[in-house]
C-alpha positions in Angstrom: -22.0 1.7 -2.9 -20.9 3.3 0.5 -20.7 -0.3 2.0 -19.0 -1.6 -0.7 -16.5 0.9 -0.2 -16.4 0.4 3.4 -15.8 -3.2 2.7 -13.0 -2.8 0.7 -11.2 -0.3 3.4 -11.9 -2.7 5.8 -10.6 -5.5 4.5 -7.2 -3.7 3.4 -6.8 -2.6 6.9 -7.3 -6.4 8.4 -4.5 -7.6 5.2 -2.3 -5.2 7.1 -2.8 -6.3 10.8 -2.8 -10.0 9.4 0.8 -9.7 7.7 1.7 -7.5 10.8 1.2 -10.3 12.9 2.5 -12.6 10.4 5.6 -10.9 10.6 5.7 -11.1 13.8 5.1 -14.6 14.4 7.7 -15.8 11.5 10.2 -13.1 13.5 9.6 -15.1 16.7 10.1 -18.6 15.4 13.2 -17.1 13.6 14.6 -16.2 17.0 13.7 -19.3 19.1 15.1 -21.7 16.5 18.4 -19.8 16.3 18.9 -19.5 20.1 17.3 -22.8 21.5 18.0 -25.0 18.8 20.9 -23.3 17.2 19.3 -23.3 13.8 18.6 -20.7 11.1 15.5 -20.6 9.0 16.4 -19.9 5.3 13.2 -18.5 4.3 12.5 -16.2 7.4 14.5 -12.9 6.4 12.8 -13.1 3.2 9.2 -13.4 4.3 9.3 -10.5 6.3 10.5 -8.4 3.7 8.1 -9.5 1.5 5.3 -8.9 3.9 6.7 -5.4 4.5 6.9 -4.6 0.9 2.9 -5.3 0.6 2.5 -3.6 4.1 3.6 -0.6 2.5 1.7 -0.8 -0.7 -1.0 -1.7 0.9 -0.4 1.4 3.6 0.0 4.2 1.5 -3.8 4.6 0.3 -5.0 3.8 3.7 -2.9 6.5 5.0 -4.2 9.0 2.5 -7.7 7.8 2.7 -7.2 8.6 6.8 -5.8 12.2 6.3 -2.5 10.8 8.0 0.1 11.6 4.5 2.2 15.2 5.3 0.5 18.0 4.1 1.6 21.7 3.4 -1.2 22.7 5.3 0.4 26.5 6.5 0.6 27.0 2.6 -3.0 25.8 2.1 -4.4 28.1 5.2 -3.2 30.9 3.4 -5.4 30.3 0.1 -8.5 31.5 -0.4 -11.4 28.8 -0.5 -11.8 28.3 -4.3 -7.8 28.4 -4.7 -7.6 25.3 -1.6 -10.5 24.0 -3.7 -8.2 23.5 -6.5 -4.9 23.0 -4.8 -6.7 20.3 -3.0 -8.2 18.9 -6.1 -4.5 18.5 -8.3 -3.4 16.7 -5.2 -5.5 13.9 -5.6 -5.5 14.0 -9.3 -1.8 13.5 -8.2 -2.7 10.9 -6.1 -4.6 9.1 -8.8 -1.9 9.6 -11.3 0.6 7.6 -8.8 -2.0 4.9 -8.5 -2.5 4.4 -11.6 1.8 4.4 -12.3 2.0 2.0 -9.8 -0.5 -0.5 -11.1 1.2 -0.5 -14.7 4.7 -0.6 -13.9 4.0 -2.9 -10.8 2.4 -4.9 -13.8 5.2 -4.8 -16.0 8.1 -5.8 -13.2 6.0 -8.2 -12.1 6.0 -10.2 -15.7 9.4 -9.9 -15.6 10.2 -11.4 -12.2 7.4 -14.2 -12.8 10.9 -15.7 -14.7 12.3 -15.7 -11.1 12.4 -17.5 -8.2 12.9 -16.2 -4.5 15.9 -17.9 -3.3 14.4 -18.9 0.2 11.1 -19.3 -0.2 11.4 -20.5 -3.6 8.5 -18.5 -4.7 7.7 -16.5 -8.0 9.6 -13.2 -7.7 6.0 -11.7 -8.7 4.5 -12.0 -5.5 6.5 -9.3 -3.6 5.6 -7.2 -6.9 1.5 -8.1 -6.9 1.1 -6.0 -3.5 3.1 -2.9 -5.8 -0.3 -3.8 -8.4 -2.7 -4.4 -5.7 -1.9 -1.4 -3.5 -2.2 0.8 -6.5 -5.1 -0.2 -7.7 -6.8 0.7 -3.9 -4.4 3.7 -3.5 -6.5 4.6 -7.4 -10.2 3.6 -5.7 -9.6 5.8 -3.3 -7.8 9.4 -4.4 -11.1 8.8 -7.2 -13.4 8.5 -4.0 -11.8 11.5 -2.6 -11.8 13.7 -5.9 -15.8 12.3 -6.3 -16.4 14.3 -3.1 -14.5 17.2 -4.5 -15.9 17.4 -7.4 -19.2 18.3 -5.7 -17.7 20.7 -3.8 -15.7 22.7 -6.9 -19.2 22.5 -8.5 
């Protein structure tokens, strides 16, 4: 199960670099056409904000999963072992609830703006949403990884 899991970080963090350098790539094109051939791609703008919007979805539970989120951790240093036991465990039942948020009403904007079409790209208006869905069902995996591990440790 451990290499399943490692799988699936793995391949979240490669979606990242690959819309990273997507982004990149689409920003480039963007500014030679404008300035060498003194033309402006419709659909550029709108790509990139799309790829960040699933950057950041896709992000947030591989920030968490890393350690790298802000954390009160001069509050936490000041708890006894059981108590930062428990504080740490309502965090990621926290963690889990947002997930889980963010997968149904991801889901339910999602249906919505099926109805619409981007106006550049000419795509569903869903797709910008399905990274919202997507990186809360990972951001869910993982703070139920991470409370698995605690679990055994409140025990």
């Amino acid at each position: 199960m451990h290499r399943v899991f490692h799988a699936i970080d793995r391949a979240a963090e490669w979606l990242v670099v690959a819309l990273m350098g997507l982004i990149v790539v689409i920003a480039l094109i963007q500014v030679v056409n404008r300035f060498a051939f003194n033309s402006s791609l419709s659909w550029s703008e709108e790509a990139q904000i799309f790829g960040h919007i699933w950057i950041v979805f896709i992000g947030i539970p591989i920030a968490l999963q890393r350690g790298a989120h802000l954390y009160i951790e001069t509050f936490c240093d000041m708890l006894p072992p059981r108590a930062r036991l428990v504080f740490d465990f309502t965090m990621e039942l926290l963690w889990a609830a947002f997930g889980l948020s963010l997968i149904v009403l991801g889901w339910m904007v999602a249906e919505v703006a099926h109805l619409q079409e981007s106006p550049g790209l000419e795509i569903p208006m869903s797709g910008p949403y399905a990274g919202m869905v997507l990186g809360g069902a990972y951001l869910l995996l993982v703070a139920l990884r991470r409370l698995a591990a605690l679990r055994g440790r409140l025990a």
